[in-house]
N, C-alpha and C positions, 0 to 999 in steps of 0.2 A: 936593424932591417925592418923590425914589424912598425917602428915608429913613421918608417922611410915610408912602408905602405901606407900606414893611416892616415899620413900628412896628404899624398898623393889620391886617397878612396876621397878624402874630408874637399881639396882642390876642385875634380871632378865633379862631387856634389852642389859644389860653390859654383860652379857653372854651369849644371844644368839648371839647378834654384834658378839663376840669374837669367838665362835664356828665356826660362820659361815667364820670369817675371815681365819681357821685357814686349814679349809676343802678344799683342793684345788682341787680333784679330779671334772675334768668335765664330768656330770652330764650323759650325752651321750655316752661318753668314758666307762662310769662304766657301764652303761647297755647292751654295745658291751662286754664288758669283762666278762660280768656273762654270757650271748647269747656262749663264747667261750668256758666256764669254764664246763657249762651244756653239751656244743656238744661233751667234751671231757670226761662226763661220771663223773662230780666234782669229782676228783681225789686230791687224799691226798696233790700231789704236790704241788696242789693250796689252800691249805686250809686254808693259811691266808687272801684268797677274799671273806672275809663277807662283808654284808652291815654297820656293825658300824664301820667298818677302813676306812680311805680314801684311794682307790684306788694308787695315788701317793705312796702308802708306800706298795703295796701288794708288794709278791715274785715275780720276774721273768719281775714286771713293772715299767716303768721313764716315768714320765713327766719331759715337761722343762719347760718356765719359761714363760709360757703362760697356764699353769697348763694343758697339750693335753699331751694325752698318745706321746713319741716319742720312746719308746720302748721296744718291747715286746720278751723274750729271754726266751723259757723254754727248757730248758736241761736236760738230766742225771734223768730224773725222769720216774717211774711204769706209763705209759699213753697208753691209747689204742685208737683205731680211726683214724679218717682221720682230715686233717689240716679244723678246720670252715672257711666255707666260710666267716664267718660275722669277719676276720681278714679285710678283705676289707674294713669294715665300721670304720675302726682308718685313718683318712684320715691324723694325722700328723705324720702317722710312718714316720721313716727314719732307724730303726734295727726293722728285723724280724727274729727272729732264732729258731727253731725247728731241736735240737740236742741230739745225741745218745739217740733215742727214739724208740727202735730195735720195740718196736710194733706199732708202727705211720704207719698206709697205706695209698690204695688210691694214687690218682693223684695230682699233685699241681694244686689247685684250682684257675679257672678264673679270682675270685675275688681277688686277688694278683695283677693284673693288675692297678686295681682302685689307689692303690698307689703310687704315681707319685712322693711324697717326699720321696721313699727309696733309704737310700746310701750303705744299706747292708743288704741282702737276702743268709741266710745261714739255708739250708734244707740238712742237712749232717747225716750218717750214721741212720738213719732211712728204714724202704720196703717201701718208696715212689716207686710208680711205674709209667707206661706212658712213655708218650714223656717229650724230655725236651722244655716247652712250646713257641712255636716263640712269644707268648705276651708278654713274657723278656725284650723285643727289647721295649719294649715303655717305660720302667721303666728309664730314661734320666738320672738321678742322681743316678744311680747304680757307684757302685767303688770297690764293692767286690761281686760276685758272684760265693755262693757254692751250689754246689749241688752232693757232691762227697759222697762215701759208699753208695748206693741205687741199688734201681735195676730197673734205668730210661733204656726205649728200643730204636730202630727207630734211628735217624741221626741227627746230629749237626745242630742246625737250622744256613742257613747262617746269618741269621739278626741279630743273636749277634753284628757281626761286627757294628753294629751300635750305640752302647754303647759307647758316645762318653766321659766317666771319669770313663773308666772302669780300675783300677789298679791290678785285678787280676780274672782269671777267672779257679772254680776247678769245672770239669766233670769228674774228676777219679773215679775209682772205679764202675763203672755201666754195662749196659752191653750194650751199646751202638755201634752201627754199621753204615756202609758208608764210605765216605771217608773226611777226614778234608777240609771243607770249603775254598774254592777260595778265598771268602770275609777275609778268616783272614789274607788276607796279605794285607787288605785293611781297617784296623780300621778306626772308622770316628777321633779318638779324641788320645786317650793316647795310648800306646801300654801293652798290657796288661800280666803279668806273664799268662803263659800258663800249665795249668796242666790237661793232659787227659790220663793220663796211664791205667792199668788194667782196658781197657775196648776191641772191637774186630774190632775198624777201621783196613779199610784196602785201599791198594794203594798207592800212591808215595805222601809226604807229597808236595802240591803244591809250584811252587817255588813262586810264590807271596810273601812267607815271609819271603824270602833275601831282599825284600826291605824293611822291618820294623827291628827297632831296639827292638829286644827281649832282656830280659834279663835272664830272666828263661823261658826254656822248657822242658817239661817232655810227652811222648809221648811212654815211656817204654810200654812195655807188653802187644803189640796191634799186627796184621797182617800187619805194612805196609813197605812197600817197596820201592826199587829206590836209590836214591844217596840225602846225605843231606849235601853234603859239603859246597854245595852254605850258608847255614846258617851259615857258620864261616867266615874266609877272617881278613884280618888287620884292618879293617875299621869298624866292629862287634862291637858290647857292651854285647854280651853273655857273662853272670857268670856262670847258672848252664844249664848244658845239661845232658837230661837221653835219650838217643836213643834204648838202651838197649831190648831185649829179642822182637824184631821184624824181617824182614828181608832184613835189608837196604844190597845193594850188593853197592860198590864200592871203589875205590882205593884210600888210604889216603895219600900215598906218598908225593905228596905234597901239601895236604891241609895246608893251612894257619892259624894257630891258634890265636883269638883276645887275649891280654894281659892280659885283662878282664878276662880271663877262668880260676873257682879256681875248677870248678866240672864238671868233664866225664864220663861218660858211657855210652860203646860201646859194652858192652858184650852181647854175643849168639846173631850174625847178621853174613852176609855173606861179612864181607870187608876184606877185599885184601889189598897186598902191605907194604911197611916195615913202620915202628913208624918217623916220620918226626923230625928232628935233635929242632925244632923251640919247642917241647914239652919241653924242658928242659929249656927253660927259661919262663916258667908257675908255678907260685905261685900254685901249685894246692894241694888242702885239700883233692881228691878225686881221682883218675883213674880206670877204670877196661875196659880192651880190652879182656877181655878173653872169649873164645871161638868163634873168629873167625878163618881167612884166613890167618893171617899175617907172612910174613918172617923178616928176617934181624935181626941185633942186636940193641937192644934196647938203643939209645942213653943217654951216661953219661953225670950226671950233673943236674941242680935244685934239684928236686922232685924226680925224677922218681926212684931211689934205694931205695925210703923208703916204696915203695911200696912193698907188698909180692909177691909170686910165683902166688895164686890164683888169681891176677887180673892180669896176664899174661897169665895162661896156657890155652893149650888147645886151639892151634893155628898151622898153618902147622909146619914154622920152626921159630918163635923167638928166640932167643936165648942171652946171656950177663945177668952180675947180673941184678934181683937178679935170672934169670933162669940157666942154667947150661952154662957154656961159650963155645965161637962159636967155630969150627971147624975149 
């Protein structure tokens, strides 16, 4: 009989051992994540964060292999509220994403900042509202930074530029106002894709970022003005450029296009001057000049006939395939 017990005490302990080993979720982490779950109203989204599952296995959460939340990504899901502050309290994020959550309000919260091991903070098409936060800037292991589809207000902080492995940075889509940052022609570390479109900067894009090697920039469908030919030249690593639906005035005749260039646009702006003969030896997957200033005929050869009428027209005088030939 006492053997009968031992066997059965020694079973038991074999199972809780086992349980426990099997439980990875930290203990802490789990109680930040019910604190998040609660703020957000326990939405169905989340409704595989019971306490009998280990957190490591809920929807939307990764741990790695120190068993610490490393990432937390809820998306595409019925959520109402503003972002928990007690996101702060996961000290080994390194992804936080809060996407297409058209009822997500509210400001991005302070505590966002506490995170110091994030390498991607992506708060996209959501009514986030506010400034876009200068505490950005302390987040050092950032590499991806979105915050595009919102409706963030106020001016580009310049201390982005201080994101020294920052590999892409999207402000599009908000309604953001001022002029683009001095500082971005002065990254502290990598150069980063630039995407600020459909938003209401205005002013001449500053030349400080002729001296960085961009590769992508998108800066469409804003108020700003001036000349940005300095951003091209032979010496350039620009692929995609959207200049498009602002009011850059100046004469392209003979800007220098980098080799690098497979994407253009330059339409609805006030530039001037005939198509430079150097477009035709551009790999380009992309063109549209139309609705500017321009004259002259449209030089044969690469690319450029495979293009249609609509990314030509609607210019003083262009003229040559594929528009009606010159005079």
């Amino acid at each position: 009989m006492a053997s009968l017990s031992l066997l059965l005490f020694l079973a038991l302990t074999f199972l809780s051992v086992s349980r426990s080993a099997s439980v990875r979720c930290n203990p802490k982490d789990k109680k930040v994540l019910f604190q998040i779950k609660e703020a957000l109203g326990n939405p169905y989204h989340l409704a595989s964060w019971v306490p009998e599952h280990d957190c490591c296995d809920w929807y939307c959460v990764d741990c790695d292999s120190n068993n610490r939340t490393f990432s937390l990504t809820i998306f595409s899901g019925n959520i109402s509220g503003q972002i928990p502050p007690a996101v702060g309290d996961l000290p080994y994020l390194e992804t936080l994403v809060f996407r297409k959550l058209t009822n997500l309000t509210g400001t991005i919260p302070p505590a966002i900042a506490k995170l110091t091991r994030l390498k991607m903070l992506r708060l996209s098409w959501t009514n986030l509202s506010g400034p876009v936060p200068s505490f950005l800037s302390g987040l050092k292991n950032l590499n991806f930074l979105d915050l595009s589809f919102n409706d963030l207000t106020g001016s580009i902080p310049p201390s982005l530029s201080q994101l020294p492995n920052l590999d892409a940075l999207h402000l599009d889509r908000n309604k953001l106002t001022g002029s683009i940052p001095e500082s971005f022609g002065k990254f502290a570390g990598k150069v980063p894709a630039l995407y600020l479109s459909h938003n209401q900067l205005t002013g001449p894009i500053p030349t400080s970022l002729g001296d960085l090697n961009f590769t992508d920039i998108d800066v469409s469908r804003n108020k700003l003005s001036g000349n940005v030919s300095f951003l091209f030249g032979p010496k350039s690593v620009l692929q995609s450029a959207d200049f498009s639906r602002n009011m850059f005035e100046f004469d392209l005749t003979k800007v220098v296009f980098p080799a690098s260039l497979t994407w253009l646009d330059l339409n609805h702006n006030k530039i001037y001057g005939s198509l430079p003969q150097s477009l035709a030896d551009l790999q380009l997957q992309h063109l549209n000049v139309s609705y500017n200033r321009l004259c002259g005929q449209i030089p044969v050869g690469g690319k450029l006939q495979s293009f249609g009428v609509t990314e030509y027209f609607h210019n003083r005088c262009l003229c040559g395939a594929p528009l009606p030939a010159c005079k």
